[in-house]
BAFI-3210 file (N, C-alpha, C; in Angstrom, 3 decimals, decimal comma, padded with zeros to 6 digits):
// residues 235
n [1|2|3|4|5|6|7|8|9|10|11|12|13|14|15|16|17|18|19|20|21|22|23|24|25|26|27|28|29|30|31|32|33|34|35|36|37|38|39|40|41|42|43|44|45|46|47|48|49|50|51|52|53|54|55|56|57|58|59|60|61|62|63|64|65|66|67|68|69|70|71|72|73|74|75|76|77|78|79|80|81|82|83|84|85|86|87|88|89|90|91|92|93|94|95|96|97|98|99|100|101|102|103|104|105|106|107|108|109|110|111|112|113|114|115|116|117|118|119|120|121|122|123|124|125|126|127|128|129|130|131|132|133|134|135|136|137|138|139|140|141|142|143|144|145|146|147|148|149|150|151|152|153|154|155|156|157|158|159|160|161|162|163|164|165|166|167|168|169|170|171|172|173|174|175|176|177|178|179|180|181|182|183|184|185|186|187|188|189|190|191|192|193|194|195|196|197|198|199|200|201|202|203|204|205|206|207|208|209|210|211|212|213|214|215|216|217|218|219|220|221|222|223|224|225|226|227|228|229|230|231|232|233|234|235]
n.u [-053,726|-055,556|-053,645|-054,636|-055,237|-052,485|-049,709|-047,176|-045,641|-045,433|-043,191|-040,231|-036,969|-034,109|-030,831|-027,965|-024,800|-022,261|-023,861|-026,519|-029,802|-032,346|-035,394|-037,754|-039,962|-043,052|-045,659|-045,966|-043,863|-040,560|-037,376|-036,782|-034,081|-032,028|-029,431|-027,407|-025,433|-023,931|-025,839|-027,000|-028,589|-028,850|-031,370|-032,424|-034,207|-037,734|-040,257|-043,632|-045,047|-047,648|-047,410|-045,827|-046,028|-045,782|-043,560|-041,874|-042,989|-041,782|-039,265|-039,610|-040,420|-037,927|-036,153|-034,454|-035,020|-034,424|-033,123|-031,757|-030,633|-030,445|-031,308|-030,738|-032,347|-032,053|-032,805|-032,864|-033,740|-035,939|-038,224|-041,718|-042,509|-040,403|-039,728|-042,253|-042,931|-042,050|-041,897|-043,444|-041,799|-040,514|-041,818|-042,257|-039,550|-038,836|-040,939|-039,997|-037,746|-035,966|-033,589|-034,084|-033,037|-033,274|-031,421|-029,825|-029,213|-028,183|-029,428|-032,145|-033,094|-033,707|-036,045|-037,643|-038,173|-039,589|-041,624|-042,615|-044,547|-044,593|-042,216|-041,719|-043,893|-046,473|-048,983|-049,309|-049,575|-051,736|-051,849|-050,686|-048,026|-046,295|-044,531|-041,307|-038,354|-034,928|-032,498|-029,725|-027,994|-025,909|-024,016|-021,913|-019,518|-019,280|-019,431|-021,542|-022,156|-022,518|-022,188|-019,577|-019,277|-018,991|-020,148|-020,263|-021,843|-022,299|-023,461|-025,548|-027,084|-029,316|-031,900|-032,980|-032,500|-031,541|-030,435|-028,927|-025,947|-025,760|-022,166|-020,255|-017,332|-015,606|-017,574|-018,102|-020,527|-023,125|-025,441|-028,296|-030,609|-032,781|-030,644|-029,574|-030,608|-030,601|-029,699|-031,421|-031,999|-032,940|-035,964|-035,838|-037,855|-039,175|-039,857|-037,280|-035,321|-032,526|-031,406|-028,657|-027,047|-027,265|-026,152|-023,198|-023,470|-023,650|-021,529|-019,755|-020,097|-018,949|-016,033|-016,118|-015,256|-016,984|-019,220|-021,944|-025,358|-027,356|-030,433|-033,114|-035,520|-036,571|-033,938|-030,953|-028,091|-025,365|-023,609|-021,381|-020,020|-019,989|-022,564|-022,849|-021,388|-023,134|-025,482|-024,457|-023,821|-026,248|-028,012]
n.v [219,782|219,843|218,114|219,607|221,959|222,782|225,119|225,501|227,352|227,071|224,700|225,382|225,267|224,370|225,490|223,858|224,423|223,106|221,407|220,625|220,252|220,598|219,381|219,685|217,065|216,886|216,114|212,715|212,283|211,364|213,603|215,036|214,971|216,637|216,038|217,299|217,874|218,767|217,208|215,044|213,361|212,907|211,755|211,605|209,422|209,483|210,092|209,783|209,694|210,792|213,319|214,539|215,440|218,445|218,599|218,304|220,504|222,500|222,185|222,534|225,361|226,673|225,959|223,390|220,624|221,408|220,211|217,993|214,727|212,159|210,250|209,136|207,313|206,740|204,798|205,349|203,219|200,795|201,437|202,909|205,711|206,329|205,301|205,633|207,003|206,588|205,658|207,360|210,032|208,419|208,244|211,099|212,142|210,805|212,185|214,260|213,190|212,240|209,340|206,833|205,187|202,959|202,822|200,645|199,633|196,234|194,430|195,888|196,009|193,854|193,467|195,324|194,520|192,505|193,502|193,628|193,887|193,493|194,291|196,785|198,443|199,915|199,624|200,918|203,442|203,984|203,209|201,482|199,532|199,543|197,161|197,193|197,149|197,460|198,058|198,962|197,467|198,033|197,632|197,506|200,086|200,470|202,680|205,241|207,661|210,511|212,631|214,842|214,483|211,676|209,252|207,385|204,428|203,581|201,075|200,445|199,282|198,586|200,523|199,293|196,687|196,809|199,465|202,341|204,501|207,829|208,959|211,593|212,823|215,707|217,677|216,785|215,567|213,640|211,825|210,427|208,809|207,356|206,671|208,366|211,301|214,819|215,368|212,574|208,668|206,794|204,747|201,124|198,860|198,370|195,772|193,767|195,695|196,569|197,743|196,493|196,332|198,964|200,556|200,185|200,614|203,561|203,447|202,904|204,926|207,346|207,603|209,244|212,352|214,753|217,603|218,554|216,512|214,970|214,191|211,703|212,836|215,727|218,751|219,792|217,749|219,793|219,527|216,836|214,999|215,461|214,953|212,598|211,369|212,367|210,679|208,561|208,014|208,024|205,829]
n.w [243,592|240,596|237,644|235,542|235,741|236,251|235,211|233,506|234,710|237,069|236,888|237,242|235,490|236,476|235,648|235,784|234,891|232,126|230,789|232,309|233,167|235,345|236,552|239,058|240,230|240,024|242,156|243,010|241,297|240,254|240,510|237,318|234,815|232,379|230,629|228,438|225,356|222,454|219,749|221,588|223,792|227,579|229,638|232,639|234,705|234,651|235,858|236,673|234,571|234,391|234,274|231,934|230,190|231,108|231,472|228,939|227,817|229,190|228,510|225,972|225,946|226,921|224,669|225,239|223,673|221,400|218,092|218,815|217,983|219,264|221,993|225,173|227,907|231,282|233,836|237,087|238,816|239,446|240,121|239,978|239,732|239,170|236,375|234,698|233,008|230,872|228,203|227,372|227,239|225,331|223,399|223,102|221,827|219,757|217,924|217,031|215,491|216,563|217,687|220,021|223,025|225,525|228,891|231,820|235,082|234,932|236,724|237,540|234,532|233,249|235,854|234,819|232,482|232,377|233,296|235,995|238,240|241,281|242,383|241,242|241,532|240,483|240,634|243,452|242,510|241,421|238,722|235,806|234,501|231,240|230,011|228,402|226,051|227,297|225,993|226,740|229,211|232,135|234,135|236,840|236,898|234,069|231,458|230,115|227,139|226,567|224,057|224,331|226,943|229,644|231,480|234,229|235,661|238,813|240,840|243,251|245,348|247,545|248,392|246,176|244,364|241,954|241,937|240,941|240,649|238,604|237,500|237,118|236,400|235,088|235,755|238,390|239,331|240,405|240,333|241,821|242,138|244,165|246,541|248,015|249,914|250,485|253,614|254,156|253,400|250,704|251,238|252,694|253,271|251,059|248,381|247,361|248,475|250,525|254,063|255,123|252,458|251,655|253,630|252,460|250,181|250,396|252,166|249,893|248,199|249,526|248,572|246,094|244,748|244,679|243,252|243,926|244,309|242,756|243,466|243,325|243,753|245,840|247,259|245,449|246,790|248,524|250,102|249,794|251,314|253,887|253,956|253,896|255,930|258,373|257,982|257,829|260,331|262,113|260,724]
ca.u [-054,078|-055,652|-052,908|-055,521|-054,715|-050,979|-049,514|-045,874|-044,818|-044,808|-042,093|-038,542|-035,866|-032,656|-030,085|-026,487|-023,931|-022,393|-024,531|-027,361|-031,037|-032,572|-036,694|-038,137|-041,017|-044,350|-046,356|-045,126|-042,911|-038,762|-037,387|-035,988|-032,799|-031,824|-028,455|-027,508|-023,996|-024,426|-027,109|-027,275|-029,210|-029,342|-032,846|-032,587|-035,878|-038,804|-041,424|-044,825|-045,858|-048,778|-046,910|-044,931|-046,344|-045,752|-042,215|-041,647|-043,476|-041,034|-037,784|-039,623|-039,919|-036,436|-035,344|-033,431|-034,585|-034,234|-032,280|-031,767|-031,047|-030,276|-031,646|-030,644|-033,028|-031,708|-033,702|-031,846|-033,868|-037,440|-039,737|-042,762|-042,167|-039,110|-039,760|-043,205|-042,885|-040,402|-042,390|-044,151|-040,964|-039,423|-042,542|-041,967|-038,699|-039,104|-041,640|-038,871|-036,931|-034,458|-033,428|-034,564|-032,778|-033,371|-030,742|-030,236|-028,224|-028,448|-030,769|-033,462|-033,274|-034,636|-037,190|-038,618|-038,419|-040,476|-043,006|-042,154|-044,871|-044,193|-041,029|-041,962|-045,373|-047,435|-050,923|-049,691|-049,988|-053,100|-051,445|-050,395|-046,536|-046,274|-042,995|-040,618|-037,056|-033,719|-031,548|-028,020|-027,601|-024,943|-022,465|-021,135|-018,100|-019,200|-019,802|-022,578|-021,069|-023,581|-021,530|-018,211|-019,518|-019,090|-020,770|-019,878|-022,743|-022,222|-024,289|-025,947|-028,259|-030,066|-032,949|-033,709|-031,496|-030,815|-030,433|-027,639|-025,930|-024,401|-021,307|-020,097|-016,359|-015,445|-018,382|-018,441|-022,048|-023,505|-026,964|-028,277|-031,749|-033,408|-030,058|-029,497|-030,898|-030,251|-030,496|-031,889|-031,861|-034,182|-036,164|-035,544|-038,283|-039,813|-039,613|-035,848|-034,513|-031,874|-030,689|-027,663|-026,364|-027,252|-024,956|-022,458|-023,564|-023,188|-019,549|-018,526|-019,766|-017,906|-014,411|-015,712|-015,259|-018,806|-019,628|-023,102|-025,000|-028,481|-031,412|-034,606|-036,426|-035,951|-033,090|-029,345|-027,090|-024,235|-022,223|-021,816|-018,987|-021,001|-024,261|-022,774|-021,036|-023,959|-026,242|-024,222|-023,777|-027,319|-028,078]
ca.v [220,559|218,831|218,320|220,286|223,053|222,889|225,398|225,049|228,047|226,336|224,192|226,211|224,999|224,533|225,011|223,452|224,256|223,381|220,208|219,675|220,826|219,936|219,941|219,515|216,553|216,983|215,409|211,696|212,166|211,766|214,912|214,432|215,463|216,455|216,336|217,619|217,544|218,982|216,747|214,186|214,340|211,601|212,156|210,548|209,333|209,899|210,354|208,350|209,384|211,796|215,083|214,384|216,828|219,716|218,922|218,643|222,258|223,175|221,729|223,024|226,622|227,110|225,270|222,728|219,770|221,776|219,414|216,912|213,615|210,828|210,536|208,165|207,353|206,031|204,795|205,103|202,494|200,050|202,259|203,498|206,945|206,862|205,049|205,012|207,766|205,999|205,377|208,625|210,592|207,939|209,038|212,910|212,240|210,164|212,576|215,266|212,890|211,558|207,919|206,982|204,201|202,836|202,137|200,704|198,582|194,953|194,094|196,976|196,255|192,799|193,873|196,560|194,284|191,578|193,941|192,917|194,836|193,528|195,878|198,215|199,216|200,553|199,801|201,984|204,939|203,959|203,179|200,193|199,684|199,059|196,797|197,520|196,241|198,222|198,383|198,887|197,099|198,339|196,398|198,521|200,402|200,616|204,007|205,929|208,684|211,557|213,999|214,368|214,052|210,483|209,055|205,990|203,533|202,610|200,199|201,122|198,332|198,837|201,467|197,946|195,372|197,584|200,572|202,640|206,034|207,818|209,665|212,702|213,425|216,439|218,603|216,288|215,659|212,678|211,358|209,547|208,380|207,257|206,131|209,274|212,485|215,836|214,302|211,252|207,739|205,662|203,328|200,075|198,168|197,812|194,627|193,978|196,582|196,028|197,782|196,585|197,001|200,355|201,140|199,559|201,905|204,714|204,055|203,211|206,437|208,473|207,708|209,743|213,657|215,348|218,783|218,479|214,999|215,494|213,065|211,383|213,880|217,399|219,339|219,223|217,867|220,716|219,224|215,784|214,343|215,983|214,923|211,154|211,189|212,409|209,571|207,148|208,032|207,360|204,481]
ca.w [242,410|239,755|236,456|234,571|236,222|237,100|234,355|232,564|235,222|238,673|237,170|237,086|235,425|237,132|234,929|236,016|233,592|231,188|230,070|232,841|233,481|237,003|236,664|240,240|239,861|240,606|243,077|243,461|240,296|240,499|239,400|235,961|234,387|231,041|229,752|226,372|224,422|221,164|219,417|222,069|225,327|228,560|230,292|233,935|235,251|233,826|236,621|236,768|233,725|234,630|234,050|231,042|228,950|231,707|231,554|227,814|227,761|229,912|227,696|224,355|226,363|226,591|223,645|225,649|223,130|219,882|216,835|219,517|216,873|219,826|223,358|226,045|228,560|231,855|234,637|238,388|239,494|239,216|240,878|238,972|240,367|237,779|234,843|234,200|231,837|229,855|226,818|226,797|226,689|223,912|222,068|222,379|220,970|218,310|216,764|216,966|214,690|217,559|218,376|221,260|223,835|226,862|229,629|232,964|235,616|234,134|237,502|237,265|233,445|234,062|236,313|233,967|230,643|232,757|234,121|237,867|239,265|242,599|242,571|240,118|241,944|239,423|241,889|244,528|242,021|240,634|236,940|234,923|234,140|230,237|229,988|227,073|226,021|227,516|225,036|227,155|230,607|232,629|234,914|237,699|236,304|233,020|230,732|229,306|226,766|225,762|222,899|224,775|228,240|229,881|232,852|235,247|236,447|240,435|241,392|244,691|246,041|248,923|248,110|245,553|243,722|240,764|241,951|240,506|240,231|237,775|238,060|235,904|236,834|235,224|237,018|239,806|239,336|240,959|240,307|243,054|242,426|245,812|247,220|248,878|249,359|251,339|254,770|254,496|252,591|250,478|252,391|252,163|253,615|249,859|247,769|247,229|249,388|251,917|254,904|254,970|251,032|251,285|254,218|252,283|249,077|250,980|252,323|248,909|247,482|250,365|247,926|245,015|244,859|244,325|243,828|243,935|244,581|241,871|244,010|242,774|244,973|246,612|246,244|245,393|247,955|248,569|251,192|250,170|252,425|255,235|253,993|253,948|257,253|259,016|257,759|258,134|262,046|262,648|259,641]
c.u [-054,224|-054,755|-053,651|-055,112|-053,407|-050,683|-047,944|-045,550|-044,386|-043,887|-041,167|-037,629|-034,670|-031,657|-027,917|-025,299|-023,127|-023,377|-025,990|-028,370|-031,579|-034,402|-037,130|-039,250|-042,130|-045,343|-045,458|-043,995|-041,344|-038,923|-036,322|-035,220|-032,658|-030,421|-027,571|-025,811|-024,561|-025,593|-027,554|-027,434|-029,069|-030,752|-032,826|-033,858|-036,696|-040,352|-042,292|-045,662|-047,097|-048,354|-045,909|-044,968|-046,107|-043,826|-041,674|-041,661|-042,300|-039,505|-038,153|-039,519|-038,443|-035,340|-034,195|-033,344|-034,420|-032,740|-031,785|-031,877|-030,777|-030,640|-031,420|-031,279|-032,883|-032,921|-032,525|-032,280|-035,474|-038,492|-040,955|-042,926|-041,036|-038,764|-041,414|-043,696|-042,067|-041,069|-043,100|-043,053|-040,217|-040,657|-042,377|-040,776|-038,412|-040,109|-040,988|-037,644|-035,637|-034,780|-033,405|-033,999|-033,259|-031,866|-030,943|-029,274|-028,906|-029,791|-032,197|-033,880|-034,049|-036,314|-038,082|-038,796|-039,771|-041,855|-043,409|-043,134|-044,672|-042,469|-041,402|-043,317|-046,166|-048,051|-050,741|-050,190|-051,101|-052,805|-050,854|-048,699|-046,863|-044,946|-042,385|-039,125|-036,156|-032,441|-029,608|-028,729|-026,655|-024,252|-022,200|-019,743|-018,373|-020,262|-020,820|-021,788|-022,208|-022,880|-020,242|-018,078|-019,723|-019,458|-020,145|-021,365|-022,200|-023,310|-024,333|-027,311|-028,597|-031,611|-034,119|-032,478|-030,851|-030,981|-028,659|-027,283|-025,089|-023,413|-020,395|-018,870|-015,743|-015,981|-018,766|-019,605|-022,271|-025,083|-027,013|-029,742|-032,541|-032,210|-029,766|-029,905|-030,131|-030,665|-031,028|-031,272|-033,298|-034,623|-036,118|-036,364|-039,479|-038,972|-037,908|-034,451|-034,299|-031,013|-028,916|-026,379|-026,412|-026,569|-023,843|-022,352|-022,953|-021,652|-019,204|-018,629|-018,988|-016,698|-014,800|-015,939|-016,500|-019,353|-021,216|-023,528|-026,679|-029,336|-032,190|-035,466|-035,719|-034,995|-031,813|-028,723|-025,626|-023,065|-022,404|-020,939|-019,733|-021,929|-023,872|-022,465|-022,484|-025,163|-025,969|-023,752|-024,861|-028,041|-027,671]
c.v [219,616|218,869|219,253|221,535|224,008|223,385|225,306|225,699|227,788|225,109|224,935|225,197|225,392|224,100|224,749|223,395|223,666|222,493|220,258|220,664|220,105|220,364|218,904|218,235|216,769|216,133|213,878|211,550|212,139|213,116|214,145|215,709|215,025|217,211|215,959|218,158|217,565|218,354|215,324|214,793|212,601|212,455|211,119|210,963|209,688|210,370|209,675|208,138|210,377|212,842|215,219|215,526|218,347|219,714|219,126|219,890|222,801|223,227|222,681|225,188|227,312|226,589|224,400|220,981|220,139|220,953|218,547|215,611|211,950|211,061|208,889|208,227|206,369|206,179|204,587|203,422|201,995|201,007|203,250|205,294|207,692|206,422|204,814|206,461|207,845|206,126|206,776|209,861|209,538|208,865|210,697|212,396|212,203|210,718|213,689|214,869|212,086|209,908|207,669|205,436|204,008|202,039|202,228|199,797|197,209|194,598|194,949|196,939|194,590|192,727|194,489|195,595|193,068|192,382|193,524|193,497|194,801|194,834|196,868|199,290|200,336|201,171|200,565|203,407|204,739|203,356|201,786|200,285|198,865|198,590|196,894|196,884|197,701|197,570|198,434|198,313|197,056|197,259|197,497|198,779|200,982|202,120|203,883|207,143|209,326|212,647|213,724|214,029|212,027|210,164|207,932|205,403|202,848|202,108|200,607|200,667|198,740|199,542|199,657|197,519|196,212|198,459|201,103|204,150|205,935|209,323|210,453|213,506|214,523|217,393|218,178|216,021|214,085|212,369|210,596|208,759|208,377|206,585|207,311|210,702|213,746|215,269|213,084|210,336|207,465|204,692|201,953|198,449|198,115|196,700|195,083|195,124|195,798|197,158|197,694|196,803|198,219|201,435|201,202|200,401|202,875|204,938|204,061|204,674|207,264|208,491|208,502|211,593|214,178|216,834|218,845|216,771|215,373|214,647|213,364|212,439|214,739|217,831|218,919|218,997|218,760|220,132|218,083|214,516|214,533|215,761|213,245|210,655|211,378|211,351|208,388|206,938|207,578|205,889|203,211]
c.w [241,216|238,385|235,375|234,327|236,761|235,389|234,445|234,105|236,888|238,319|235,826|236,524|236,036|236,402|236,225|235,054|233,818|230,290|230,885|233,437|234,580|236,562|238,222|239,920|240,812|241,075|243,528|242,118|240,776|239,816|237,934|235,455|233,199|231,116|228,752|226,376|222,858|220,836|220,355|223,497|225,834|229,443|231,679|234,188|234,569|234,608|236,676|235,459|233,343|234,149|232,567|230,490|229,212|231,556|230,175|227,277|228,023|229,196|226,457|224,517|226,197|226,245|223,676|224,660|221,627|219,379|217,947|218,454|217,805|221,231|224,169|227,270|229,689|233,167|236,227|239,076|239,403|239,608|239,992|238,671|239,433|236,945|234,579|233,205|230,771|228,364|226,586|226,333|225,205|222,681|221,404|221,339|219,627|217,102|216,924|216,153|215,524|217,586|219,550|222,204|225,245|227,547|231,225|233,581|234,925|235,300|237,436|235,883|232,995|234,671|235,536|232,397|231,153|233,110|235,111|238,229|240,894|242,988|241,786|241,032|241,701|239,839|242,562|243,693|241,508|238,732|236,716|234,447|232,872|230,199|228,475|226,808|226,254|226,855|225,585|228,624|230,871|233,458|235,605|237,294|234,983|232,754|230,435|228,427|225,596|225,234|223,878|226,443|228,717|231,433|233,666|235,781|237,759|240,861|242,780|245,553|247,406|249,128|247,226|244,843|242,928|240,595|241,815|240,719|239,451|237,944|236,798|236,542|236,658|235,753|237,887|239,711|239,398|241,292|240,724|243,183|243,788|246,539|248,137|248,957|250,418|252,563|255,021|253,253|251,852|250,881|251,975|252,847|252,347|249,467|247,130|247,925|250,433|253,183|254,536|253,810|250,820|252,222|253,425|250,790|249,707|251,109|251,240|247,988|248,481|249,461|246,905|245,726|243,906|244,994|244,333|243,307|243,855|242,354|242,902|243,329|245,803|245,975|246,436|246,879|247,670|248,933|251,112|250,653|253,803|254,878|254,261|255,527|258,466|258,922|257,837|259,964|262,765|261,468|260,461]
res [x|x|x|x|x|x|x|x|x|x|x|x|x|x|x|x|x|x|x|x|x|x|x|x|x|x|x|x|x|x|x|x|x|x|x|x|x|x|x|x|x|x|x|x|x|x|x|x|x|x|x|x|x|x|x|x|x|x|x|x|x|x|x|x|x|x|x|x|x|x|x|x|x|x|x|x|x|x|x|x|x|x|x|x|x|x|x|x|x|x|x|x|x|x|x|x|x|x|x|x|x|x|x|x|x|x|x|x|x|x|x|x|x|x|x|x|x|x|x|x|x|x|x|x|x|x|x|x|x|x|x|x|x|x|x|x|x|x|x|x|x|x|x|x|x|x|x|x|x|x|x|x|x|x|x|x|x|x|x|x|x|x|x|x|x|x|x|x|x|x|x|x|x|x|x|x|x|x|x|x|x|x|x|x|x|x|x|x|x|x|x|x|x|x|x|x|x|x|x|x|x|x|x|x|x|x|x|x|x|x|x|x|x|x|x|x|x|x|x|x|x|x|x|x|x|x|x|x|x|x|x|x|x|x|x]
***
């Protein structure tokens, strides 16, 4: 379906209370996540870029970025698929009056300020990766802290070098980029992906408690002690 034609209403918001909005992405897009704490929002992923404007619709619909004055804009991981709408959302923002950051694991933040396209892979989508400066680089362990909500960065190589999740302990909420989804993994026979670091991801996320596990793609993982065990039986 050509974007011309794709209207606001084939994408649903999924709201997750008390902080977090789930929008499905369209076509090769990540899905992207907005969450908001009084006047501050984190925006995971950003998609390829193409659809921006269907999702913004979709935020300004049901007034999820109204008086919004700071936005943090984290990327899970290099892939064009989920930051190459980085700069088009800083722009919504910023003409809504907000401050607009970028963050990321210190390795994926690297990649994206160089304009790696060999990892980033722009060409496969047909589009150009504009490189920009990220503003926070993480360290595995270390915070993000949107209004009173605070996150955790786990580093989670394997999918690619600087691939990360982040982890949201009082609602259990666990954003997982392409390291894991409902059933399956992220593959790891792209540039910088490994096999074996991403077994090794996996077990170490089995130690945290996770109501729900928020992927780059499809939908929520439910069961995600039983979604780990079972993947790592055949992995």
């Amino acid at each position: 379906m050509p974007i011309e034609d794709f209207r606001m209403r084939n994408v649903i918001p999924i709201e997750i209370p008390p902080h977090t909005v789930m929008l499905r992405g369209i076509g090769w897009d990540s899905n992207i996540y907005l969450i908001r704490d009084g006047r501050e929002a984190l925006v995971v992923d950003t998609g390829t870029g193409i659809n921006w404007h269907v999702y913004t619709e979709v935020w300004e619909s049901e007034g999820y970025t109204e008086g919004i004055e700071r936005v943090v804009i984290f990327n899970t991981h290099e892939h064009f698929d989920h930051v190459g709408g980085n700069l088009a959302l800083k722009r919504y923002f910023e003409e809504k009056g907000a401050e607009v950051i970028f963050a990321t694991h210190e390795i994926a933040a690297r990649t994206l300020e160089r304009g790696d396209d060999y990892v980033i892979l722009s060409h496969y989508y047909g589009r150009k990766y504009e490189p920009h400066e990220i503003e926070v680089k993480l360290k595995d362990g270390n915070k993000l802290r949107i209004g009173s909500v605070e996150l955790r960065l786990i580093h989670t190589p394997g999918h690619t070098a600087g691939s990360a999740c982040l982890y949201e302990p009082e609602e259990k909420l666990m954003f997982t980029g392409d390291t894991i989804f409902e059933g399956t993994v992220g593959r790891t026979d792209l540039p910088t992906g490994n096999g074996w670091e991403l077994r090794e991801s996996l077990e170490m996320l089995m130690e945290f408690d996770v109501y729900l596990g928020l992927p780059g793609h499809g939908w929520v993982i439910k069961n995600w002690s039983e979604n780990l065990r079972e993947i790592l039986g055949w992995l």
